[in-house]
Chimera marker file (.cmm) of the C-alpha trace (Angstrom):
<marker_set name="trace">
<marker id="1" x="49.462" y="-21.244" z="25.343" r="1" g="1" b="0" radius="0.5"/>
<marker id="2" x="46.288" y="-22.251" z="23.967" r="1" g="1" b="0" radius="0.5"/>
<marker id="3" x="44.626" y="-19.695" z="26.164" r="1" g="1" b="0" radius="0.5"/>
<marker id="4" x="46.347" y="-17.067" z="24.499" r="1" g="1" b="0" radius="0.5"/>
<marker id="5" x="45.540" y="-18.740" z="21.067" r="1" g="1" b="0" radius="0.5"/>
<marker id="6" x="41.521" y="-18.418" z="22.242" r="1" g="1" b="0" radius="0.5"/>
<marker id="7" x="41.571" y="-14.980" z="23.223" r="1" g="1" b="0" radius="0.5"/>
<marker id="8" x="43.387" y="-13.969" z="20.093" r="1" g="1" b="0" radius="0.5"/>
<marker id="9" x="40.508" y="-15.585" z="18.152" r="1" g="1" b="0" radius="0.5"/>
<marker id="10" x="38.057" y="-13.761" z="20.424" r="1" g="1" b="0" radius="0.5"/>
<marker id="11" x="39.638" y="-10.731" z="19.736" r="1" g="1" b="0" radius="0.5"/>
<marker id="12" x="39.401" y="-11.192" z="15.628" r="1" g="1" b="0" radius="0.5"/>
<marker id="13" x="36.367" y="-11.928" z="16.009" r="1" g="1" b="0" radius="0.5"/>
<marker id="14" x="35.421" y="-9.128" z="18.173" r="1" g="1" b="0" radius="0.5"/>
<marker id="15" x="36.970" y="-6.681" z="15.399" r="1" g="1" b="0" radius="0.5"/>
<marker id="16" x="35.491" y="-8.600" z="12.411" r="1" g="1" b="0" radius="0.5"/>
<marker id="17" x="31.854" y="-7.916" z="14.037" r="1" g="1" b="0" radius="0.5"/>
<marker id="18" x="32.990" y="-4.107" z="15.138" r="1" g="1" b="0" radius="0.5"/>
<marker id="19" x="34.175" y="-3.735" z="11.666" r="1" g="1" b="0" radius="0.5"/>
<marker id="20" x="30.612" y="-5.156" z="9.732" r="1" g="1" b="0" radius="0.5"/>
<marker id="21" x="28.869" y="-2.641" z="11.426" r="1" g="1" b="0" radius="0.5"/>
<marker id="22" x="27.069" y="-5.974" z="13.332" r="1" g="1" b="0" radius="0.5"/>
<marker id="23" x="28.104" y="-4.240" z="17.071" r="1" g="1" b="0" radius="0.5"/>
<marker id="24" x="26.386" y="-1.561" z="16.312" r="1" g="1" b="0" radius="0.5"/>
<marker id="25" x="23.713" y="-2.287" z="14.723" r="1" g="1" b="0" radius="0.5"/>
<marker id="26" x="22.916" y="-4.908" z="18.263" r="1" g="1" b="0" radius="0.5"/>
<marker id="27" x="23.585" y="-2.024" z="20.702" r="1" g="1" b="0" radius="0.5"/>
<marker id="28" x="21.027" y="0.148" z="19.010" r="1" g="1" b="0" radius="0.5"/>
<marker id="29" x="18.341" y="-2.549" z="18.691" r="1" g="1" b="0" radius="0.5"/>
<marker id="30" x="18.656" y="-2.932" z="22.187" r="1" g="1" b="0" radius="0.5"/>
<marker id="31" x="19.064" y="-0.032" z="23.355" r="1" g="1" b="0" radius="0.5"/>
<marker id="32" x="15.335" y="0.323" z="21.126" r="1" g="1" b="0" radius="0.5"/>
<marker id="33" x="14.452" y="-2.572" z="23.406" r="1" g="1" b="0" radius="0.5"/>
<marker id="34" x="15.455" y="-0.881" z="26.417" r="1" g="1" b="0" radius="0.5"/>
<marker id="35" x="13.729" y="2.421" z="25.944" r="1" g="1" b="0" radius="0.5"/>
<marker id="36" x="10.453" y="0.589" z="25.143" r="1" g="1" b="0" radius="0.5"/>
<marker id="37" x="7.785" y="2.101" z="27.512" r="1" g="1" b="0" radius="0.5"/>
<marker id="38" x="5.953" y="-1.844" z="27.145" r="1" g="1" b="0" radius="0.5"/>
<marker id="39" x="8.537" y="-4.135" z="26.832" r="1" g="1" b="0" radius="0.5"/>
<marker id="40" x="7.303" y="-6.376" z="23.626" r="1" g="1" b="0" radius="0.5"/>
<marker id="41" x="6.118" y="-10.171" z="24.798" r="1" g="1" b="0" radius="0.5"/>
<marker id="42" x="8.247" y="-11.446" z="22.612" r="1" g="1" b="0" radius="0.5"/>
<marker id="43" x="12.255" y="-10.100" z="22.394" r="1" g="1" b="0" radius="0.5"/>
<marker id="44" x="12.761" y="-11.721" z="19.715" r="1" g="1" b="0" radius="0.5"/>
<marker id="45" x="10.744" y="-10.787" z="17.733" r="1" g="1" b="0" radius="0.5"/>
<marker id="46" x="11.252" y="-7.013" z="18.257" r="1" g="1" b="0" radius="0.5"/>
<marker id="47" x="14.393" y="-7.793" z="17.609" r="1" g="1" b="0" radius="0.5"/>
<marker id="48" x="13.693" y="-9.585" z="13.755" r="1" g="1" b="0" radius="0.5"/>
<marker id="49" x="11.384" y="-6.308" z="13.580" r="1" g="1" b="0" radius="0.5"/>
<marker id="50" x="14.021" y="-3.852" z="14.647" r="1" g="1" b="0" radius="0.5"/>
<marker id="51" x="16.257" y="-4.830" z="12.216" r="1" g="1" b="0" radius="0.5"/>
<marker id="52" x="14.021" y="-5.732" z="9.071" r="1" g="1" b="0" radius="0.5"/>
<marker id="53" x="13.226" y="-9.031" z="8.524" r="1" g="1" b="0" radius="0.5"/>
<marker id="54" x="9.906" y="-9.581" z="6.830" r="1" g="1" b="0" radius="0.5"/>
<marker id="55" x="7.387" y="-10.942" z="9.445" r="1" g="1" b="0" radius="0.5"/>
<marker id="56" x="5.070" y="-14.121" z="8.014" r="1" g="1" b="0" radius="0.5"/>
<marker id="57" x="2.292" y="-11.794" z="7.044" r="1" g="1" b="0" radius="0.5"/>
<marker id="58" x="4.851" y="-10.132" z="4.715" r="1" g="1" b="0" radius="0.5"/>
<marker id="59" x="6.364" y="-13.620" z="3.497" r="1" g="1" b="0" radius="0.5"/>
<marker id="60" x="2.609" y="-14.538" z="2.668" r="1" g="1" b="0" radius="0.5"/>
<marker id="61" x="1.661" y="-11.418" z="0.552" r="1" g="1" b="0" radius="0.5"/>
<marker id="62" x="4.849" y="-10.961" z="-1.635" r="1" g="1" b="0" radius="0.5"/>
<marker id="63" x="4.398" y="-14.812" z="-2.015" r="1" g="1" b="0" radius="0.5"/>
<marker id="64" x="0.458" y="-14.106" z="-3.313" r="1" g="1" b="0" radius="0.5"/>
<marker id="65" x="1.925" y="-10.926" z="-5.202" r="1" g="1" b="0" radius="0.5"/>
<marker id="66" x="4.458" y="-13.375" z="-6.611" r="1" g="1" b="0" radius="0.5"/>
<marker id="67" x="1.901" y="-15.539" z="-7.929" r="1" g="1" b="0" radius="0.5"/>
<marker id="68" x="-0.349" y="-13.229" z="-9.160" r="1" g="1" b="0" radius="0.5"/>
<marker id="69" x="2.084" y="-11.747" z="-11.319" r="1" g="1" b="0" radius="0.5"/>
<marker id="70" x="2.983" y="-14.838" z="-12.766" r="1" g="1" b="0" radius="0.5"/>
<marker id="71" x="-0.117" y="-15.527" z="-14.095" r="1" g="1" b="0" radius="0.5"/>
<marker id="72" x="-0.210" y="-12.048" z="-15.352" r="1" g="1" b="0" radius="0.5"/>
<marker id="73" x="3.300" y="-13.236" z="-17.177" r="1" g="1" b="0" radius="0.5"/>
<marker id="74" x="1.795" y="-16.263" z="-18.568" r="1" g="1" b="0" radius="0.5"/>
<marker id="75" x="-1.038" y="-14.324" z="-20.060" r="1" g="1" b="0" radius="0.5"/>
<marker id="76" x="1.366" y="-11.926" z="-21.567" r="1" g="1" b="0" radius="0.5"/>
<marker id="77" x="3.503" y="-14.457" z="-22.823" r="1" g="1" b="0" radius="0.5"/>
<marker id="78" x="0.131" y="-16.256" z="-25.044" r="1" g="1" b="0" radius="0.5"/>
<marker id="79" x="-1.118" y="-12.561" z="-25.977" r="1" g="1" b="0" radius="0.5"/>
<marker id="80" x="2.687" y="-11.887" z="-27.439" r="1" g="1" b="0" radius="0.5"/>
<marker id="81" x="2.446" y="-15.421" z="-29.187" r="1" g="1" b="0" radius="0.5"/>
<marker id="82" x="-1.172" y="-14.899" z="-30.617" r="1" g="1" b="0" radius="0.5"/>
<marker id="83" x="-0.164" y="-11.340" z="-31.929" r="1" g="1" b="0" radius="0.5"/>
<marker id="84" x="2.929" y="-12.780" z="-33.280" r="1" g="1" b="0" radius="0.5"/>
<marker id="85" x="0.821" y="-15.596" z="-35.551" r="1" g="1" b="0" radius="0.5"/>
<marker id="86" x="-1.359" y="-12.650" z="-36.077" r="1" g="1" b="0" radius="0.5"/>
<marker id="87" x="1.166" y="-10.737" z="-37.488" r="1" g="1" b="0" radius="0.5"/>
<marker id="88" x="2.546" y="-13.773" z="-39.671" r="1" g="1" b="0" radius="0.5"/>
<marker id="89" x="-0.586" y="-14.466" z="-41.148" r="1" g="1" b="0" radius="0.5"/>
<marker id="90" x="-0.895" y="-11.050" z="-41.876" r="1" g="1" b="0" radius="0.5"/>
<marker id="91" x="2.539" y="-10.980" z="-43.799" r="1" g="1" b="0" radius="0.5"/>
<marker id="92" x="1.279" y="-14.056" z="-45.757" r="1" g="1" b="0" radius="0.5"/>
<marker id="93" x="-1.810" y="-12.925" z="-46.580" r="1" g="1" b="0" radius="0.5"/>
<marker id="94" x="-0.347" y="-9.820" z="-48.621" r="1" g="1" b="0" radius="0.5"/>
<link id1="1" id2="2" r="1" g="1" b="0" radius="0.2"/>
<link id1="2" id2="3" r="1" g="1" b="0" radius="0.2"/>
<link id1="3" id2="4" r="1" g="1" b="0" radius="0.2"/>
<link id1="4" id2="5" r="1" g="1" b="0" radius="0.2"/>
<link id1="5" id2="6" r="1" g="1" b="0" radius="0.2"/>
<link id1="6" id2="7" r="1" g="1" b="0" radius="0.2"/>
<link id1="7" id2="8" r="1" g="1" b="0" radius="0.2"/>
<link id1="8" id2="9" r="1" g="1" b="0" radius="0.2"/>
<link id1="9" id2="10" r="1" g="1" b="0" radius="0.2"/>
<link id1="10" id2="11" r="1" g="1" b="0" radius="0.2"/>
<link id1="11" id2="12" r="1" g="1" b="0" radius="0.2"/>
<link id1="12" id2="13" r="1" g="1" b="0" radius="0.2"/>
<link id1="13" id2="14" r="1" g="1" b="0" radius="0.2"/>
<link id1="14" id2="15" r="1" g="1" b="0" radius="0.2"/>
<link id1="15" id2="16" r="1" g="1" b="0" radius="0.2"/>
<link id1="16" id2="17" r="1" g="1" b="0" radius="0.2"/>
<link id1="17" id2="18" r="1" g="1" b="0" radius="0.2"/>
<link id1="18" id2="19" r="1" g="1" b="0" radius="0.2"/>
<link id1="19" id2="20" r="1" g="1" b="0" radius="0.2"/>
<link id1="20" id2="21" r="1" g="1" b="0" radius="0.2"/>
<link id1="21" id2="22" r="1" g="1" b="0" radius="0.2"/>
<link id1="22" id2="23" r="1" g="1" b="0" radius="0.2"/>
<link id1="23" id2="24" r="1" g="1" b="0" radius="0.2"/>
<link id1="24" id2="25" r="1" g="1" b="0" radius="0.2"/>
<link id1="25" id2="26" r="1" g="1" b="0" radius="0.2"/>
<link id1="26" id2="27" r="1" g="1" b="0" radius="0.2"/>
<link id1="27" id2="28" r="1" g="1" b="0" radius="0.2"/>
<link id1="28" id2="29" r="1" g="1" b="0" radius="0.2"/>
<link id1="29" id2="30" r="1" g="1" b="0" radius="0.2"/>
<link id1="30" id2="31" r="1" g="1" b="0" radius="0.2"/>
<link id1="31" id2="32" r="1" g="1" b="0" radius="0.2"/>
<link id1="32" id2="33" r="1" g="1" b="0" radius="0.2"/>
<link id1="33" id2="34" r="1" g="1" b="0" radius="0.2"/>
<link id1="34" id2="35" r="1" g="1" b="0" radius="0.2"/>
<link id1="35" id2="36" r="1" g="1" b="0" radius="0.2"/>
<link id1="36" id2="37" r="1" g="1" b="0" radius="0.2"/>
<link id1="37" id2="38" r="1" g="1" b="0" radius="0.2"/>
<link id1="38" id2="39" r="1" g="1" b="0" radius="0.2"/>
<link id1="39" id2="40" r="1" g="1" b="0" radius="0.2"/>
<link id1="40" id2="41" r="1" g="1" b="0" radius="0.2"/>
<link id1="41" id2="42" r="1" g="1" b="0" radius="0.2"/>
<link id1="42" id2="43" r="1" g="1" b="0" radius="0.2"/>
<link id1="43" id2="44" r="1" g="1" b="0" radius="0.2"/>
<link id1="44" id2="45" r="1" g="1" b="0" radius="0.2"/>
<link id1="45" id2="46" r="1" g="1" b="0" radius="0.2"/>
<link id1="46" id2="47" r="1" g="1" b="0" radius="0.2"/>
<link id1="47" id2="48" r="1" g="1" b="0" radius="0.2"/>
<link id1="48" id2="49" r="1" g="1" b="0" radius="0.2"/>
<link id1="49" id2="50" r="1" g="1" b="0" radius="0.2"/>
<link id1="50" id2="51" r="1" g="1" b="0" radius="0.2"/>
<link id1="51" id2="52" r="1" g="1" b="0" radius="0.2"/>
<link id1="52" id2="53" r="1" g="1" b="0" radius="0.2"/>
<link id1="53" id2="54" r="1" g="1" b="0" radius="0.2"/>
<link id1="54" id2="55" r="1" g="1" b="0" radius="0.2"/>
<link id1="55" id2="56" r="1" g="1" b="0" radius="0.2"/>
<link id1="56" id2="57" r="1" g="1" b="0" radius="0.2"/>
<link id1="57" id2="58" r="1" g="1" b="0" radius="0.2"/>
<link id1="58" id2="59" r="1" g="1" b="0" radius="0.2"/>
<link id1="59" id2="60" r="1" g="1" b="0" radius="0.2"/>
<link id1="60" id2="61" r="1" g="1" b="0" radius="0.2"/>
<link id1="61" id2="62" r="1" g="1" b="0" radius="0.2"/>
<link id1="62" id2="63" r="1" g="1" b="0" radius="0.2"/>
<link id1="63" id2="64" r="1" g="1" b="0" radius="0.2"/>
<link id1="64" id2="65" r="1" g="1" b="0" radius="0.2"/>
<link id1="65" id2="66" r="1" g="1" b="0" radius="0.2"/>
<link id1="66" id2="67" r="1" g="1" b="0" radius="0.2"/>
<link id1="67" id2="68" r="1" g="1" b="0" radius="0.2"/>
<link id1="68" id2="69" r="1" g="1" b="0" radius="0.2"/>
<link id1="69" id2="70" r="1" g="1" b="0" radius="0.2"/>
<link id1="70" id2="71" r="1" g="1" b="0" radius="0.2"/>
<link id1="71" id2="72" r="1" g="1" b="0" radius="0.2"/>
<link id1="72" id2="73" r="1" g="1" b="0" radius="0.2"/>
<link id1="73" id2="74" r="1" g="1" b="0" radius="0.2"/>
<link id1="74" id2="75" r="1" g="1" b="0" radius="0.2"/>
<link id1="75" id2="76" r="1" g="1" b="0" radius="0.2"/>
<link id1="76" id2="77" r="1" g="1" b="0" radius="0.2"/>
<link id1="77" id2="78" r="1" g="1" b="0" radius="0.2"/>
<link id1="78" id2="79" r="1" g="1" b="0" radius="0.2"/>
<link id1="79" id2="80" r="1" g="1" b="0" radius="0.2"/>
<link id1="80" id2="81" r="1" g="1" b="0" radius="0.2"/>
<link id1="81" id2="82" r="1" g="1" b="0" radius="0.2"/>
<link id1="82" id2="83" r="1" g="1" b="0" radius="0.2"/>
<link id1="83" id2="84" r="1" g="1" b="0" radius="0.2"/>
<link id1="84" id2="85" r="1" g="1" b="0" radius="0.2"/>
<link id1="85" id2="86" r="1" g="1" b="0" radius="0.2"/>
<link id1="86" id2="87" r="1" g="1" b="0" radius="0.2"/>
<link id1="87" id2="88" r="1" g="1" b="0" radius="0.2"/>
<link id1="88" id2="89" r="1" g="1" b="0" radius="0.2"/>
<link id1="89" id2="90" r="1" g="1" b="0" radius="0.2"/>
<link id1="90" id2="91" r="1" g="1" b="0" radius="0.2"/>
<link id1="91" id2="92" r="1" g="1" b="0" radius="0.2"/>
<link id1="92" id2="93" r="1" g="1" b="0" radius="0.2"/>
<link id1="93" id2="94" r="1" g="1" b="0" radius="0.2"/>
</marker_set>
């Protein structure tokens, strides 16, 4: 009985992945893998690769872009403030 109860859950499972697109999406990565003329050192990785995950080099520079451009907000924020008093004293000074 609680074989049956297994294989049903293998089954769901089976479907759920078929259904998310996840089966297919494995078979062609490695069927990529397979048709490789140099198999890659690392599987794994051609695997991350294959299907889009950022590699570390990528982390690092949207990390350095992501930085950069919040300085460039914080510089824009005190120009917007200084044009603002600007514009105050302006109004008072009328």
């Amino acid at each position: 009985m609680a074989y049956q109860g297994a294989d049903s859950k293998k089954e769901e499972f089976r479907k759920y992945l078929e259904r998310a697109g996840v089966i297919d999406s494995l078979t062609k990565v490695l069927v990529g893998l397979y048709e490789e003329p140099e198999k890659p050192s690392n599987a794994l990785d051609f695997v991350k690769q294959y299907l889009g995950a950022p590699t570390a080099s990528d982390v690092d520079a949207i990390k350095g872009e992501n930085e950069n451009l919040k300085k460039k907000v914080e510089e824009l924020t005190a120009k917007v403030h200084e044009l603002q008093q600007q514009l105050e004293a302006a109004k008072s000074g009328q």
